[in-house]
C-alpha positions in Angstrom: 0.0 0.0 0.0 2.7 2.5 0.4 4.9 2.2 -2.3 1.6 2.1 -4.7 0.4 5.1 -2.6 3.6 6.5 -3.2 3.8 5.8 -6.9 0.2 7.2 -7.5 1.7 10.8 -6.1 4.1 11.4 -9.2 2.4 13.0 -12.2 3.1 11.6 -15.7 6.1 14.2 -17.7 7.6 14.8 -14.1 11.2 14.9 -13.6 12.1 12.8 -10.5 15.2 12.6 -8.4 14.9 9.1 -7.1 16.6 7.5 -4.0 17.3 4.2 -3.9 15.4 2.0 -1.9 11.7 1.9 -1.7 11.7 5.6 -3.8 13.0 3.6 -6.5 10.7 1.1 -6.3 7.5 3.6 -6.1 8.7 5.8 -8.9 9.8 2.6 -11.2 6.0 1.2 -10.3 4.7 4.9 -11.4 6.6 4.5 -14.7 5.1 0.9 -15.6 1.3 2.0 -14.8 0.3 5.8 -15.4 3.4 7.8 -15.5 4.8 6.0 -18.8 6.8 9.6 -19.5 7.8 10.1 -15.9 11.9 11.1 -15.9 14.0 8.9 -13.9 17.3 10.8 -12.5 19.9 9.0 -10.4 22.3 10.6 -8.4 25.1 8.4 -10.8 24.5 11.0 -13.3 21.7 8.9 -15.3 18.8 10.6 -16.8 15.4 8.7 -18.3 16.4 6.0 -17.0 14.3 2.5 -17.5 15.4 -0.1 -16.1 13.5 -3.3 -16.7 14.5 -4.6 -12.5 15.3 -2.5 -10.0 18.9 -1.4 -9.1 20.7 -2.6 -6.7 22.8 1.0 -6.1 23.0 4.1 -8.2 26.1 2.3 -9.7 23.6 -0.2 -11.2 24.5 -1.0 -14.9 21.4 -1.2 -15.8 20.4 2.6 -15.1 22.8 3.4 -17.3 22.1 0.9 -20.1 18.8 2.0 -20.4 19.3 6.2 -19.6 18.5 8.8 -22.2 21.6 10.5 -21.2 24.6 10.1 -18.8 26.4 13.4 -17.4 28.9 13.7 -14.5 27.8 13.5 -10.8 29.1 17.5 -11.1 26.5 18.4 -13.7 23.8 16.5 -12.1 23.8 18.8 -9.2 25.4 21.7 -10.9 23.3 21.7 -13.8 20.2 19.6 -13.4 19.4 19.8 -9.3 20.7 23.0 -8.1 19.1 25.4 -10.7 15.8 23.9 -10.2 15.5 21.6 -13.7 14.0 18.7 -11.4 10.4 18.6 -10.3 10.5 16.0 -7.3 12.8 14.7 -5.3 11.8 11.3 -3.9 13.5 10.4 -0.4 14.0 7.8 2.6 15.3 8.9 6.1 15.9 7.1 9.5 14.9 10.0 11.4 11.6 12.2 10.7 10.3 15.3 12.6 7.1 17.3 13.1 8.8 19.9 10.3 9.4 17.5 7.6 13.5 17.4 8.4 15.4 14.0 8.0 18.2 12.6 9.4 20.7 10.2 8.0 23.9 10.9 9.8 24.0 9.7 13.5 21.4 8.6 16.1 22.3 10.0 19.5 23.1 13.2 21.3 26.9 13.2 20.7 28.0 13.3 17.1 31.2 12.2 17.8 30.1 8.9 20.0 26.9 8.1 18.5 24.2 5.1 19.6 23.9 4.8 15.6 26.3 6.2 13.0 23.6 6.2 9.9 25.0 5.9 5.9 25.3 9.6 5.8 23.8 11.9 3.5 24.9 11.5 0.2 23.0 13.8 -2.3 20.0 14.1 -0.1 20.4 17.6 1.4 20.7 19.2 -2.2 17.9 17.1 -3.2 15.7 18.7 -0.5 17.3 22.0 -1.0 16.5 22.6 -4.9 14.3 19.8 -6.1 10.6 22.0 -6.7 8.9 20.0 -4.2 10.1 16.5 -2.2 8.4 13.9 -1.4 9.3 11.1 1.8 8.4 7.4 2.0 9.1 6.3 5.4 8.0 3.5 7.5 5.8 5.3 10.4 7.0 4.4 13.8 7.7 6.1 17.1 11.8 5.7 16.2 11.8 7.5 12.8 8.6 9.8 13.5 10.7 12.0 16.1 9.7 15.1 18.0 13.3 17.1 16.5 15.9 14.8 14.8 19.3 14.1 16.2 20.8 15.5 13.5 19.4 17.5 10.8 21.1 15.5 7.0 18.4 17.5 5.1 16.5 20.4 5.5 12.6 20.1 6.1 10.7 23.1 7.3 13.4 24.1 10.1 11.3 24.5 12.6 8.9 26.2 11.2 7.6 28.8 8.4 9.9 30.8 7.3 13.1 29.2 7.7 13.3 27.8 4.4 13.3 31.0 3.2 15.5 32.8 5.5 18.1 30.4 4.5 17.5 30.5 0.4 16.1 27.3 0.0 14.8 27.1 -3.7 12.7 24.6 -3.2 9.0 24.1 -1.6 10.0 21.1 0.6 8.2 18.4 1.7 4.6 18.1 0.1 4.0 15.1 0.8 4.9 12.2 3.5 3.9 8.3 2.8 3.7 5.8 5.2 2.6 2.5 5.8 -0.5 3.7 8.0 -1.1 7.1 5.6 -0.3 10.2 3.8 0.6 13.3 5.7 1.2 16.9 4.1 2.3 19.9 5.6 -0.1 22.6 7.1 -0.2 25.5 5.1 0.4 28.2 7.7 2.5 26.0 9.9 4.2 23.6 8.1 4.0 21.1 10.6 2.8 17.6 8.9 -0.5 17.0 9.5 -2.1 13.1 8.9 -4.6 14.0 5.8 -5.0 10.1 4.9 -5.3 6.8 6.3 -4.1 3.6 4.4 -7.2 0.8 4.6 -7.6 -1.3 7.8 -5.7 1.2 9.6 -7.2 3.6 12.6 -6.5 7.2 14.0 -5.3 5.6 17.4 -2.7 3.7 15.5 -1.2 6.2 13.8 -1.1 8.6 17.1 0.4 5.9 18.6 3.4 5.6 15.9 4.5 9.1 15.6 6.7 10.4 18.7 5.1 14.1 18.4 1.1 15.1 18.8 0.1 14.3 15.4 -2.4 16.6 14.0 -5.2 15.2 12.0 -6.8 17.1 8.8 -10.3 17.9 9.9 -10.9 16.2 5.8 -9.5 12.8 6.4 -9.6 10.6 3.9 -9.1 7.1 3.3 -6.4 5.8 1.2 -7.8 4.2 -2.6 -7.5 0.5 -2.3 -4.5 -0.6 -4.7 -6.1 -1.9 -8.2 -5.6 -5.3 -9.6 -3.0 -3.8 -12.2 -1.2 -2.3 -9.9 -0.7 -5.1 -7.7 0.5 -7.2 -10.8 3.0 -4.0 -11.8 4.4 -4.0 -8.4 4.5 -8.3 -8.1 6.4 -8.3 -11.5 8.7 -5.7 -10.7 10.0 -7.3 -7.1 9.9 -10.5 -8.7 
């Protein structure tokens, strides 16, 4: 339900960053169903990419065997990601706050002598800093749905409206969170996310329960679309 949910959430013709991972999967699954022209761009420095399984890394052969074009990692982000060419960037994170900021660095109070040192952040804070909006897809529980992260790897909301801006952000943000219990977006005076959908078969309590900050609920919640029988067999054939 949440990578279809997720996949659903990227319009056909959109250019897409795409993070390994279940990002990948969600924005291959769009491609294959209702997004046939949806751009693929890895961080590797492929673009339209089309990979017929799903990489491994974004040193996979195969993104480049079936890209439109390969540039540089330089031009990817000095080109394509920093000047605003890419509609969407599509992220994971370990950590998650109330203001849409991730964390993939460390776990723990003390950088130096962590609990958890994370994978780091690779190209994910330009990604959030210049793609025109982001989207996360992250597993909703009450360790990665955190009141303030540990660390701040890529910039959310800051802590609040306004600091996006007061730092020169380009990009909106975060539009839009998906888990495996819903969809939250971010209010539009507070930018704080708020829970605006639940995934079938799941209740409020459980989601309030999962996220390690007051969740606010959209007075307009709505209940996730069930998946469809083609998606299902899109998303079978392409973990197969």
């Amino acid at each position: 339900m949440m990578t279809i949910a997720a996949a659903r959430a990227l319009s056909d013709g959109t250019v897409c960053f795409v993070g390994i991972g279940l990002p990948s999967t969600a924005a291959n699954l769009a491609r294959r169903t209702h997004a046939p022209d949806l751009v693929l761009v890895y961080e590797s420095g492929t673009i339209g990419s089309k990979p017929a399984t799903l990489p491994l890394s974004i040193g996979d052969g195969v993104l480049a065997d079936s890209a439109d074009s390969l540039v540089s990692v330089p031009e990817i982000f000095n080109y394509w990601l920093q000047p605003g060419r890419v509609d969407v960037g599509f992220l994971g994170a370990a950590q998650l706050d109330r203001f849409g900021n991730i964390n993939t660095t460390v776990i723990g109070d003390d950088y130096r002598d962590p609990k958890v040192r994370l994978p780091g952040a690779g190209g994910a804070p330009e990604i959030a800093a210049s793609c025109g909006e982001v989207y996360m897809i992250v597993r909703q529980n009450p360790r990665a749905f955190v009141e303030r992260v540990d660390f701040v790897t890529s910039m959310g909301f800051g802590g609040g409206r306004g600091d996006r801006e007061k730092l020169g952000l380009k990009g909106r943000g975060p539009r839009l969170v998906i888990t495996d219990l819903g969809v939250l977006r971010p209010d539009p005076d507070t930018c704080e996310l708020t829970l605006t959908q639940l995934h079938p078969g799941v209740d409020l309590a459980t989601a309030k329960a999962k996220t390690g900050w007051d969740l606010k609920v959209s007075p307009d919640l709505t209940t996730t679309e069930r998946p469809t029988d083609q998606e299902l067999a899109a998303l079978r054939a392409l973990t197969a």
